[in-house]
VEXLUM-629112 format. One record per residue (C-alpha): x, y, z. Coordinates in steps of 0.1 Angstrom, whole numbers, plus 5000, padded with zeros to 4 digits. Layout:
VEXLUM-629112
<node x="X" y="Y" z="Z"/>
...
END
This chain:
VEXLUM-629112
<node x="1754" y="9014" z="1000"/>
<node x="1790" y="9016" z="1021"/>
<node x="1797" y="9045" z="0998"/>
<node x="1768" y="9068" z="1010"/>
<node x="1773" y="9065" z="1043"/>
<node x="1802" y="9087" z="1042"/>
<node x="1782" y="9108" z="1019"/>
<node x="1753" y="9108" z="1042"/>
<node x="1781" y="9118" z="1067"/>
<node x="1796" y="9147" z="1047"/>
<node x="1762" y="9162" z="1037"/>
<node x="1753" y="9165" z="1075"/>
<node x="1789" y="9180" z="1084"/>
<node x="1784" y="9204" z="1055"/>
<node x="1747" y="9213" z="1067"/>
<node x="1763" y="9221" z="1101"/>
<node x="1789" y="9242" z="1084"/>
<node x="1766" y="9261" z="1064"/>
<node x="1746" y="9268" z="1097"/>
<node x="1775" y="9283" z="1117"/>
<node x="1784" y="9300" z="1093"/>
<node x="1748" y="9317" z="1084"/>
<node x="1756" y="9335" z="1124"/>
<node x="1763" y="9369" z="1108"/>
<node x="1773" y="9377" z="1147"/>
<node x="1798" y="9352" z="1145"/>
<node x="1819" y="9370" z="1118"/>
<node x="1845" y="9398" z="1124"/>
<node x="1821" y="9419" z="1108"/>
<node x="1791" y="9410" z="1122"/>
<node x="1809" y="9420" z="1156"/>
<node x="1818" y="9455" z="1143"/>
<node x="1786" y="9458" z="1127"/>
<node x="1768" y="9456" z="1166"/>
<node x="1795" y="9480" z="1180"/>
<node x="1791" y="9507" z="1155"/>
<node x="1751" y="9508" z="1160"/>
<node x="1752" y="9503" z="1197"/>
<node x="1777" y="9532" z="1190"/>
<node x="1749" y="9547" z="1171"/>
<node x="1722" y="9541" z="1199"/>
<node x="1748" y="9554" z="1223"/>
<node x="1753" y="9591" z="1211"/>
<node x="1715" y="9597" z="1205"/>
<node x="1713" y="9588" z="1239"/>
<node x="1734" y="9597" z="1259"/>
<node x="1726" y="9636" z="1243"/>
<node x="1695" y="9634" z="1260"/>
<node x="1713" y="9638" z="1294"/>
<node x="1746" y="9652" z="1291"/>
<node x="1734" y="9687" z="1289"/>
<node x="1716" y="9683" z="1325"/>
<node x="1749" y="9691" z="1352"/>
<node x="1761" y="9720" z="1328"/>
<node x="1730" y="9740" z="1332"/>
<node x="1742" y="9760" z="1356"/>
<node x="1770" y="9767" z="1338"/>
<node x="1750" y="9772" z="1302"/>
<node x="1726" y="9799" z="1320"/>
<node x="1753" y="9821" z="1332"/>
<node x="1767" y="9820" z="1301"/>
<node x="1742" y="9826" z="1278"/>
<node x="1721" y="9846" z="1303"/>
<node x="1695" y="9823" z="1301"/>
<node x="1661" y="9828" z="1324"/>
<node x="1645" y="9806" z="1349"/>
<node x="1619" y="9792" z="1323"/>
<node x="1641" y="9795" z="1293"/>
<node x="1666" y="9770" z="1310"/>
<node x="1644" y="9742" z="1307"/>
<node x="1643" y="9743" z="1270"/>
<node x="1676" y="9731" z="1269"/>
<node x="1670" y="9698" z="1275"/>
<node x="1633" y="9698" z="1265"/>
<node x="1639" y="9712" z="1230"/>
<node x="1655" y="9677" z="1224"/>
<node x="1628" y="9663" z="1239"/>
<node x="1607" y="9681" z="1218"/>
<node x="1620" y="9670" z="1181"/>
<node x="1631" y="9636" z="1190"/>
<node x="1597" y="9623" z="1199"/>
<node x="1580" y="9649" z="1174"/>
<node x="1596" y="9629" z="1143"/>
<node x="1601" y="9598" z="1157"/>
<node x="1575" y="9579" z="1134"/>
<node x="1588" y="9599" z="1104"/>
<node x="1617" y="9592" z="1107"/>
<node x="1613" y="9552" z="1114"/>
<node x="1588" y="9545" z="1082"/>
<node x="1612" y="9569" z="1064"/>
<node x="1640" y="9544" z="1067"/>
<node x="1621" y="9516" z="1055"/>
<node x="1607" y="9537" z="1024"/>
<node x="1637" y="9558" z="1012"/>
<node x="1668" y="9536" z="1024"/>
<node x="1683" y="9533" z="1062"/>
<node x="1720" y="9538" z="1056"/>
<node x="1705" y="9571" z="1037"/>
<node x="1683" y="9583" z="1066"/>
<node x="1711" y="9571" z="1090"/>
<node x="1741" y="9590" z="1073"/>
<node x="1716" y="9624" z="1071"/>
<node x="1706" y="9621" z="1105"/>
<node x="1741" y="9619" z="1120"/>
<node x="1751" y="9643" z="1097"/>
<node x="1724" y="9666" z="1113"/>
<node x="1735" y="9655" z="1146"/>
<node x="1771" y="9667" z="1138"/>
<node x="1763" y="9700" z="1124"/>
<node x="1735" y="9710" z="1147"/>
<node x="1760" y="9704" z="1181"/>
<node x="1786" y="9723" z="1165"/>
<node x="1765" y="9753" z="1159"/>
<node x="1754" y="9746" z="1199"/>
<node x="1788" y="9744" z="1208"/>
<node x="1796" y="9780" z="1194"/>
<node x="1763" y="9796" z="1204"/>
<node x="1771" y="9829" z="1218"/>
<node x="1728" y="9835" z="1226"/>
<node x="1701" y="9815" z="1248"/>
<node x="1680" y="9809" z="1210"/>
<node x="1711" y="9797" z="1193"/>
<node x="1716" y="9771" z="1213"/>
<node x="1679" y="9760" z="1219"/>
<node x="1678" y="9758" z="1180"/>
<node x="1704" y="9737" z="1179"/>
<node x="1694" y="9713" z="1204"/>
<node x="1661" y="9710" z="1182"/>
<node x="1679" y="9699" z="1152"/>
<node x="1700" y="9675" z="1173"/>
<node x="1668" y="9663" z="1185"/>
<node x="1652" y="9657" z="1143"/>
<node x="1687" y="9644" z="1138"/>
<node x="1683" y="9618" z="1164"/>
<node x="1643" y="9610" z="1155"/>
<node x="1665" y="9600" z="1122"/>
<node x="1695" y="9575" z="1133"/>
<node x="1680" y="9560" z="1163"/>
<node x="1648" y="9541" z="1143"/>
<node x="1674" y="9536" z="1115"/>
<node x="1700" y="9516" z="1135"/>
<node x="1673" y="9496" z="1154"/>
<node x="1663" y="9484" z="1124"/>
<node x="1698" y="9479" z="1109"/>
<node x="1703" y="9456" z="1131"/>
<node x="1669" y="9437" z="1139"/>
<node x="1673" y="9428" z="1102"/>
<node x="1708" y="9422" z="1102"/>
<node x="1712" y="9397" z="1131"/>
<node x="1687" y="9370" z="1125"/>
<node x="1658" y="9359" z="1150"/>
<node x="1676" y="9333" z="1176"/>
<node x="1708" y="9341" z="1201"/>
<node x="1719" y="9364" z="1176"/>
<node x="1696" y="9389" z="1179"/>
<node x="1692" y="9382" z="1219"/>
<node x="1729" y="9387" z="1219"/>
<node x="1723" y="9420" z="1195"/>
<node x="1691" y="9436" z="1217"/>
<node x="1711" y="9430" z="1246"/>
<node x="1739" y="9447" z="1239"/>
<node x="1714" y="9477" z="1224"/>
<node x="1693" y="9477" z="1257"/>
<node x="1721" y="9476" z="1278"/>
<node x="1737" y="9509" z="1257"/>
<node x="1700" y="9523" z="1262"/>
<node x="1702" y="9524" z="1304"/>
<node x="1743" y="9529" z="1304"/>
<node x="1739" y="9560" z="1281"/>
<node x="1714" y="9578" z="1301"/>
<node x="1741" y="9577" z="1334"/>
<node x="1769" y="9583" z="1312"/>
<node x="1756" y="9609" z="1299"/>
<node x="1756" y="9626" z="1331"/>
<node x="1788" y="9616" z="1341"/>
<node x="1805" y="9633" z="1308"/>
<node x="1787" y="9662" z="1315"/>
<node x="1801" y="9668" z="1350"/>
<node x="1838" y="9659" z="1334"/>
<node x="1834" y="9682" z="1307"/>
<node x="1817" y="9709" z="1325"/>
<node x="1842" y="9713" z="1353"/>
<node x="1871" y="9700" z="1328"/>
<node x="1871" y="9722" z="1295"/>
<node x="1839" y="9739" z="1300"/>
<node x="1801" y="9735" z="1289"/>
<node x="1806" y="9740" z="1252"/>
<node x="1821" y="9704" z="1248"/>
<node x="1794" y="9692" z="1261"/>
<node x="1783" y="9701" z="1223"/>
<node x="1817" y="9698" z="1209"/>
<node x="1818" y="9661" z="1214"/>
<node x="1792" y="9652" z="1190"/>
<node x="1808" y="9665" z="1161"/>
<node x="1841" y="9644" z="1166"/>
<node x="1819" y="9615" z="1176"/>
<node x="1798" y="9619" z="1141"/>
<node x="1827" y="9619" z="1121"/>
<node x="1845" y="9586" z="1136"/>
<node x="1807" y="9574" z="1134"/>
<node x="1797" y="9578" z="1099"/>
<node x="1836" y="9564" z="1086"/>
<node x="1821" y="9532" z="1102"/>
<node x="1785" y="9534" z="1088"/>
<node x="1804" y="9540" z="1050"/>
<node x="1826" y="9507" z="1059"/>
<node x="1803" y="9481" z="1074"/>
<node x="1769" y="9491" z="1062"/>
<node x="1762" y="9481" z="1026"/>
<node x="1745" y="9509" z="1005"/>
<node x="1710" y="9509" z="1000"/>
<node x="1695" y="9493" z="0970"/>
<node x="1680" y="9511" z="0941"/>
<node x="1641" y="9521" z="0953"/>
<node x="1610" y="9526" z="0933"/>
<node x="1598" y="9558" z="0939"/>
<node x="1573" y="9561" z="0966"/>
<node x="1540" y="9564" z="0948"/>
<node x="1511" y="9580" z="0968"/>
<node x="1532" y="9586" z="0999"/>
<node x="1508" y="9601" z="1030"/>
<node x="1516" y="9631" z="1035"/>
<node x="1492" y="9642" z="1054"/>
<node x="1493" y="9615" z="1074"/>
<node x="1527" y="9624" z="1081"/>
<node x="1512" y="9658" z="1088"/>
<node x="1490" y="9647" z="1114"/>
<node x="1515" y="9622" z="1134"/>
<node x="1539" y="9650" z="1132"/>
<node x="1519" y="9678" z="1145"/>
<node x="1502" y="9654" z="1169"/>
<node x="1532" y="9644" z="1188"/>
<node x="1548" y="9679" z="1189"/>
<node x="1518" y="9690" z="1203"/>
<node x="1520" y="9667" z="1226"/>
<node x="1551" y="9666" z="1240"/>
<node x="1554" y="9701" z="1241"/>
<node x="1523" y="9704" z="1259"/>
<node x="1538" y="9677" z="1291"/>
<node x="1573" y="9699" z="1286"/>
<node x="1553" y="9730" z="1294"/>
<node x="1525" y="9717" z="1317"/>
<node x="1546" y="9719" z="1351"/>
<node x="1548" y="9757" z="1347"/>
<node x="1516" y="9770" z="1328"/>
<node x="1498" y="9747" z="1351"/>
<node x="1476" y="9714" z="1342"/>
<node x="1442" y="9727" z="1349"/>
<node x="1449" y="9766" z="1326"/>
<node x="1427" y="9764" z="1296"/>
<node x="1461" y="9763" z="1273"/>
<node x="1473" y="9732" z="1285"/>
<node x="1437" y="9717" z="1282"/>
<node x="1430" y="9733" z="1247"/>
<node x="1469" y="9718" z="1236"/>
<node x="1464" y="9683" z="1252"/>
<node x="1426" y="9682" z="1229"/>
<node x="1444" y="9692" z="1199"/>
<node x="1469" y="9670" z="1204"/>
<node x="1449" y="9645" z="1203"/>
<node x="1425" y="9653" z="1177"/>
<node x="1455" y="9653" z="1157"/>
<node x="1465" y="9615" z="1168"/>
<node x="1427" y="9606" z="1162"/>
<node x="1428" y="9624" z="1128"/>
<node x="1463" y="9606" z="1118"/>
<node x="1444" y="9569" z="1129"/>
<node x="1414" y="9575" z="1112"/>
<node x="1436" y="9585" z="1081"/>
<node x="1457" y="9556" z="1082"/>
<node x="1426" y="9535" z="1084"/>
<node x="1417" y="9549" z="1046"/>
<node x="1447" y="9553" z="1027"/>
<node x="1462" y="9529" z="1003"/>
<node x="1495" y="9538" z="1011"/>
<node x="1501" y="9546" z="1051"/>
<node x="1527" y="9561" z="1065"/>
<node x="1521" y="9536" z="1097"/>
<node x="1498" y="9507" z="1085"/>
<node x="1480" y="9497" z="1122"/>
<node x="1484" y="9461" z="1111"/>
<node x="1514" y="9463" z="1125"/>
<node x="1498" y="9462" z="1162"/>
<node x="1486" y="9430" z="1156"/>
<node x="1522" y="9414" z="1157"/>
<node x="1524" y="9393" z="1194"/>
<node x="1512" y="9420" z="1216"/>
<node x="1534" y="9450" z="1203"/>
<node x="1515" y="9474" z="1218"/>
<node x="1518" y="9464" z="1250"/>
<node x="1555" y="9463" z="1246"/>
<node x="1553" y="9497" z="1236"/>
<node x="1532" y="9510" z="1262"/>
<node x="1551" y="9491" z="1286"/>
<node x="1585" y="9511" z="1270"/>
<node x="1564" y="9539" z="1281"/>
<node x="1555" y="9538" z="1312"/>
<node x="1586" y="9524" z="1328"/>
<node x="1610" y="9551" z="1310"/>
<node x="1585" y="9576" z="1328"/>
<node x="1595" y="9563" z="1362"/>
<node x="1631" y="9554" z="1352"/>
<node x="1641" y="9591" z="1340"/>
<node x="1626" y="9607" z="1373"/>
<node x="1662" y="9586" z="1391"/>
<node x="1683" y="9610" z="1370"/>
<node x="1669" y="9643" z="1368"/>
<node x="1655" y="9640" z="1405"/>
<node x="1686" y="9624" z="1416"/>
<node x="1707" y="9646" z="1400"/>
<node x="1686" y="9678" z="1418"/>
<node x="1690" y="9661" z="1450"/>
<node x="1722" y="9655" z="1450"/>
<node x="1735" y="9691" z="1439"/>
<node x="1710" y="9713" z="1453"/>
<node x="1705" y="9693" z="1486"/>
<node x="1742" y="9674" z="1492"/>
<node x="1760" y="9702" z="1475"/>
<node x="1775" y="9677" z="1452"/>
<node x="1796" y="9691" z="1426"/>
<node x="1791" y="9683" z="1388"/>
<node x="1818" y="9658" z="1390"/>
<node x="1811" y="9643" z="1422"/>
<node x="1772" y="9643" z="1410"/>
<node x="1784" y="9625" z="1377"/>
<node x="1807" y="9595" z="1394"/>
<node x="1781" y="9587" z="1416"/>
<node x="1761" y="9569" z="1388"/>
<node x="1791" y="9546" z="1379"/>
<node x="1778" y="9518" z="1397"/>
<node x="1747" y="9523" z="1378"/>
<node x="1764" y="9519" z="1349"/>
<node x="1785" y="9487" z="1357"/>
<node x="1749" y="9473" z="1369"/>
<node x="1729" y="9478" z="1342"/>
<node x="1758" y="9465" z="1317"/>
<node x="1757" y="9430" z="1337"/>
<node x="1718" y="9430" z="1342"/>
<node x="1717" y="9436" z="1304"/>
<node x="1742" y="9406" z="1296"/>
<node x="1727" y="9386" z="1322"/>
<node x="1694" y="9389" z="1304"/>
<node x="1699" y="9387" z="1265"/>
<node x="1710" y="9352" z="1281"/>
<node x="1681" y="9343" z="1300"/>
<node x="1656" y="9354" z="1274"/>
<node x="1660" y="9319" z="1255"/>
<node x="1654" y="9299" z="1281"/>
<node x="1625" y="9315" z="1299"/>
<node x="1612" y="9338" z="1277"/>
<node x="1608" y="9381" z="1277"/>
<node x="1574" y="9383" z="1299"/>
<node x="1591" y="9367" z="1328"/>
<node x="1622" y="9389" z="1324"/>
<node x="1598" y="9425" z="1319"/>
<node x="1576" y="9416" z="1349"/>
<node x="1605" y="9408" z="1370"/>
<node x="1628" y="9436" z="1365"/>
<node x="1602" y="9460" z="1370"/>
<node x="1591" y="9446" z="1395"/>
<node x="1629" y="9450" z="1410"/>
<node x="1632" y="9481" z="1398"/>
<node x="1601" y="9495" z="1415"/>
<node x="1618" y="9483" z="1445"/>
<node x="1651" y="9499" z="1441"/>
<node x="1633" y="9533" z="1433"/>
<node x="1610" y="9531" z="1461"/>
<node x="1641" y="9524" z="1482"/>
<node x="1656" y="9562" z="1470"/>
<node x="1621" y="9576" z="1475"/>
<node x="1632" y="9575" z="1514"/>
<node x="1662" y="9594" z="1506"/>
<node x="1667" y="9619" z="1539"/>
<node x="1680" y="9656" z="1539"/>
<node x="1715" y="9646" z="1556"/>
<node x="1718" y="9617" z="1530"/>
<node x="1746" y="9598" z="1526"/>
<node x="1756" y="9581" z="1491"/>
<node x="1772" y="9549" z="1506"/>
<node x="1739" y="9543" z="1527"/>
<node x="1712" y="9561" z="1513"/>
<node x="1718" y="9561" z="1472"/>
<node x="1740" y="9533" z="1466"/>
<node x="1719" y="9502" z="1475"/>
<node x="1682" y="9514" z="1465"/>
<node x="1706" y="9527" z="1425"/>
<node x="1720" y="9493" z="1424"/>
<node x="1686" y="9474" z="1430"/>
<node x="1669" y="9497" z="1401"/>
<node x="1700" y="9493" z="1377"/>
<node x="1694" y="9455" z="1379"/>
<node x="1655" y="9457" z="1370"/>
<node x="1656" y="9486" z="1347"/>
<node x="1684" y="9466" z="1323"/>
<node x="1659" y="9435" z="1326"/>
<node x="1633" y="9454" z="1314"/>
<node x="1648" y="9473" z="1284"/>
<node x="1668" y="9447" z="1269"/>
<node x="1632" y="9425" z="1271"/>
<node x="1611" y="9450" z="1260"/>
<node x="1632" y="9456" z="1231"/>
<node x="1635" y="9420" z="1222"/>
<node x="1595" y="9418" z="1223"/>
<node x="1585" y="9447" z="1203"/>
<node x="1603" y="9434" z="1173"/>
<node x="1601" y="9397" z="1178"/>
<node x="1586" y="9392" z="1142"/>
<node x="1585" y="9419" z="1125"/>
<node x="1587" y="9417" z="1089"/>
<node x="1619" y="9433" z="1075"/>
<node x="1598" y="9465" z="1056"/>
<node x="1581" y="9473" z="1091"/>
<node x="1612" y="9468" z="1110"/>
<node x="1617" y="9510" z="1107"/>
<node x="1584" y="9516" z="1120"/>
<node x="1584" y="9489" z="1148"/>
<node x="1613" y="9507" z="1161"/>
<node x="1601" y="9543" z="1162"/>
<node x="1567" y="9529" z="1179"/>
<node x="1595" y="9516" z="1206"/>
<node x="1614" y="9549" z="1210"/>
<node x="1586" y="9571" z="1201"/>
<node x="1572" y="9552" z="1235"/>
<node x="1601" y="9555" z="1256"/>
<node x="1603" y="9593" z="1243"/>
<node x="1571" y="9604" z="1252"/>
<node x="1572" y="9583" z="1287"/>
<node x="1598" y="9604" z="1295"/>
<node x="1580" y="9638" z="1286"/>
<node x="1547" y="9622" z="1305"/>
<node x="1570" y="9611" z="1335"/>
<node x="1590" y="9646" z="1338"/>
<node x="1558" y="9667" z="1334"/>
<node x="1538" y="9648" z="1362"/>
<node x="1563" y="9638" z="1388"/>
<node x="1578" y="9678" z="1382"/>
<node x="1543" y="9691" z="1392"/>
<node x="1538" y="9670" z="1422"/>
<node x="1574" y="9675" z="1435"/>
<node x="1569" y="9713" z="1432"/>
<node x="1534" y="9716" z="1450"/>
<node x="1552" y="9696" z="1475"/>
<node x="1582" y="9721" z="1476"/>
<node x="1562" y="9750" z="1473"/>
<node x="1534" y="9742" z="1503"/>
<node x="1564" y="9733" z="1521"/>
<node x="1583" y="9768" z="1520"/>
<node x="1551" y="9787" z="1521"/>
<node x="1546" y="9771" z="1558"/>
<node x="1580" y="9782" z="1564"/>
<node x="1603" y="9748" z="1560"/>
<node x="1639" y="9748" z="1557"/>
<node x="1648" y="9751" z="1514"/>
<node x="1668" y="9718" z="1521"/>
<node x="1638" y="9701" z="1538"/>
<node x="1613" y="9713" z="1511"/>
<node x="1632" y="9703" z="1483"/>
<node x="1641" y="9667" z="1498"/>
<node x="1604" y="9660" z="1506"/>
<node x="1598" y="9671" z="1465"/>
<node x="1619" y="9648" z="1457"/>
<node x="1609" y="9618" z="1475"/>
<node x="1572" y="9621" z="1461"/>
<node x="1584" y="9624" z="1429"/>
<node x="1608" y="9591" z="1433"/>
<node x="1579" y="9573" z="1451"/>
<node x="1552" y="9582" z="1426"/>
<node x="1583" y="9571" z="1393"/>
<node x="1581" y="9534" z="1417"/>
<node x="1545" y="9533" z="1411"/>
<node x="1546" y="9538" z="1375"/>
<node x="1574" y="9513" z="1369"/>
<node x="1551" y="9487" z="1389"/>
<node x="1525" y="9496" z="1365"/>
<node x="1543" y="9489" z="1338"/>
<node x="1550" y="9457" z="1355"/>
<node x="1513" y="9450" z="1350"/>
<node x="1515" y="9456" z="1318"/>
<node x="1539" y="9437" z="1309"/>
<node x="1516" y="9405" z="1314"/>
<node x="1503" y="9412" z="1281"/>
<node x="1538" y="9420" z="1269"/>
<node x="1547" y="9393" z="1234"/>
<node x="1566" y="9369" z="1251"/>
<node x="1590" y="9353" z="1232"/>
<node x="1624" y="9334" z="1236"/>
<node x="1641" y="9349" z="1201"/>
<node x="1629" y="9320" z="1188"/>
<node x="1639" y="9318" z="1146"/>
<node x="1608" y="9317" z="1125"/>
<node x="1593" y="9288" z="1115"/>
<node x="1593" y="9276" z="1076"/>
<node x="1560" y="9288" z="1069"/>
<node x="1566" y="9318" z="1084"/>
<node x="1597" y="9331" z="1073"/>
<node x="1584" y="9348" z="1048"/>
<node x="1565" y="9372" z="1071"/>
<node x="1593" y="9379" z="1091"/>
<node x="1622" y="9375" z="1071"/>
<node x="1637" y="9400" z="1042"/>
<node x="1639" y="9387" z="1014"/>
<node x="1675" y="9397" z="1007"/>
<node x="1705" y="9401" z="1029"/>
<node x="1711" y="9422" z="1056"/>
<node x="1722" y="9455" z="1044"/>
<node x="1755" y="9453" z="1063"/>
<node x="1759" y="9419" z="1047"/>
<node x="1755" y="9434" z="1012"/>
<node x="1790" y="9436" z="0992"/>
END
């Protein structure tokens, strides 16, 4: 009897062991593992932005029009939320490190070809192809690493640091491009990528483990993935071009009704096939569309700060693209805390608390730049009201991104993550298109009565910041239906649901 005491003893030490040691996070490995996908995360966002301060610079150059200019940044747009979905339920069906090494390599090629365009359609071809590249890697290392990093503070720890990457990357992104523009010039806005890729893809060959041998796909849906396809890029391109063919012309109705008979089409097809390319059982995991729709609706309001801001700050303040780019450093440094303050906080008081809140505070902060005057200053008039929105806006991302995959099983964890991005994508598209139209009529009815340009464009702006608060409050009202969950790891009899079956892939040898 003495004897197994000590036994008893070692048994439990060696339990406790074996659980420390299961913390993937915890290893060297596991650590390079998160930085090489928030890497990742990082460069297919912050390409979304960087192009914004150089388009001065990219029009002269390339003789661009008035019209044709916004196809810069829109052509991304465009692609990225086109093939979302494909490219998420790809991942799980053919392989992630496969679709993630093709996508980055598409990425890398595609800016290159940008970088050396010497015409306006070069370049907008290139930026749709960096956009498909991107509908590729992003789904792919979301789900890298939401089966990776096991359901607990690993994963908090993981999401966090993704969410955070999510709301730096975005300001970045237009910091770099007001360095690079008035440093070497707007082609490295393009030329980075390509150096990026390659540093990129040495990591994804080192730390994530190849994929295993795959049955065929039998009876894939094709025309399912038609009809998502086509749907979206219908879609998106129809908000792109709304603000200048006009929401009530009969093209913009007749796109927006095709659209969505495409999407109805898709669901209805999904509904009957053995074998769907997005099986809608997947909605029925703790509330993941309304984490999804709550993605949605707060990116809408969140990407009016930048591209409004940015406007504001050049074309009203007569910021240059440098000055314009440092002033969202302290929007970076606040999101990066608000994001590791809250990958903490989610296991004690759960993600609904956390998505209400910050929106809630980040409706506040936006609201505060909706006053913003004509003789502005940054200390008084941007600072405070950017700070207050960093600190909700990295709140809400890092919890909304914990939510919508808080138990998913491993072969949906692809899919869940395009919904996520596919909703944040297309938030920004609905966002851009409406606040655009409302800050123009306002601009326009302003100059027409003979304002001052400075005073017309500043009262554009403000409607289109206050209207951005209102949405993010919405989304704050969505977000009570939000899953709310703590990270919590599954429970025995429901591992199976949630929980691959195998290792990690960047655990595989």
């Amino acid at each position: 009897m003495a004897a197994s005491v000590p036994q008893a003893a070692g048994s439990v030490s060696q339990s406790a062991a074996a659980v420390r040691q299961h913390s993937f996070l915890a290893t060297r490995r596991g650590k390079l593992t998160l930085s090489l996908l928030a890497s990742i995360a990082f460069l297919d966002f912050v390409d979304a932005s960087i192009t914004n301060v150089a388009l001065p610079s990219i029009r002269h150059a390339l003789h661009f029009s008035e019209a044709g200019l916004t196809w810069v940044p829109s052509a991304y747009l465009l692609t990225y939320g086109g093939f979302m979905l494909l490219g998420g339920r790809a991942a799980d069906l053919l392989g992630r490190r496969r679709v993630l090494v093709a996508g980055i390599v598409l990425i890398g090629v595609s800016s290159l070809v940008g970088g050396l365009a010497g015409s306006s359609g070069v370049l907008v071809g290139a930026r749709l192809a960096q956009g498909l590249g991107a509908a590729m890697t992003l789904p792919a290392a979301l789900s890298i690493l939401t089966t990776s990093f096991k359901e607990g503070k690993d994963r908090n720890t993981a999401l966090g640091v993704w969410g955070g990457v999510g709301g730096l990357a975005s300001a970045v992104g237009v910091l770099l491009g007001g360095l690079l523009t008035e440093g070497p010039g707007w082609r490295w806005v393009m030329f980075v990528n390509p150096i990026a890729c390659v540093l990129v893809l040495a990591g994804v060959y080192r730390l994530i483990g190849a994929d295993r041998a795959r049955a065929r796909v039998q009876n894939f849906d094709f025309f399912g993935a038609i009809l998502a396809t086509g749907g979206m890029l219908v879609l998106v391109y129809t908000l792109v071009k709304a603000p200048t063919v006009g929401w009530g012309t009969a093209r913009t109705i007749g796109q927006l009704a095709g659209a969505f008979a495409l999407l109805t089409g898709f669901v209805i097809n999904e509904r009957r096939t053995n074998n769907p390319l997005a099986p809608l059982s997947i909605f029925r995991i703790n509330g993941l569309g309304f984490s999804d729709a709550t993605q949605l609706i707060a990116f809408a309001g969140f990407l009016a700060v930048f591209f409004f801001l940015t406007l504001y700050m050049q074309n009203v303040l007569g910021y240059s693209p440098i000055q314009t780019g440092a002033a969202y450093l302290p929007l970076c440094f606040a999101i990066g805390i608000s994001a590791g303050i809250t990958s903490q906080l989610i296991s004690r008081i759960g993600t609904r608390p956390l998505i209400v809140g910050g929106a809630v505070i980040a409706a506040g902060g936006l609201y505060w730049l909706s006053r913003i005057p004509v003789h502005g200053s940054f200390l008084s008039d941007l600072l405070p009201g950017m700070l207050v929105m960093s600190l909700g806006i990295g709140a809400v991302f890092v919890s909304v991104t914990t939510a919508a995959n808080a138990g998913v099983p491993a072969d949906k964890a692809g899919l869940a993550a395009a919904l996520l991005n596919a909703s944040q994508q297309l938030g920004g598209a609905l966002g851009l298109a409406i606040f655009t139209a409302l800050a123009t009529s306002r601009t326009g009815s302003l100059l027409a009565a003979h304002a001052a340009r400075a005073d017309a464009l500043t009262a554009g702006f403000q409607r289109a910041l206050l209207l951005g608060s209102i949405f993010i409050l919405a989304a704050a009202v969505i977000g009570l239906r939000a899953t709310n969950t703590r990270g919590e790891e599954q429970q025995p009899g429901k591992e199976s649901q949630a929980v691959p079956d195998t290792l990690p892939e960047p655990a595989r040898a």
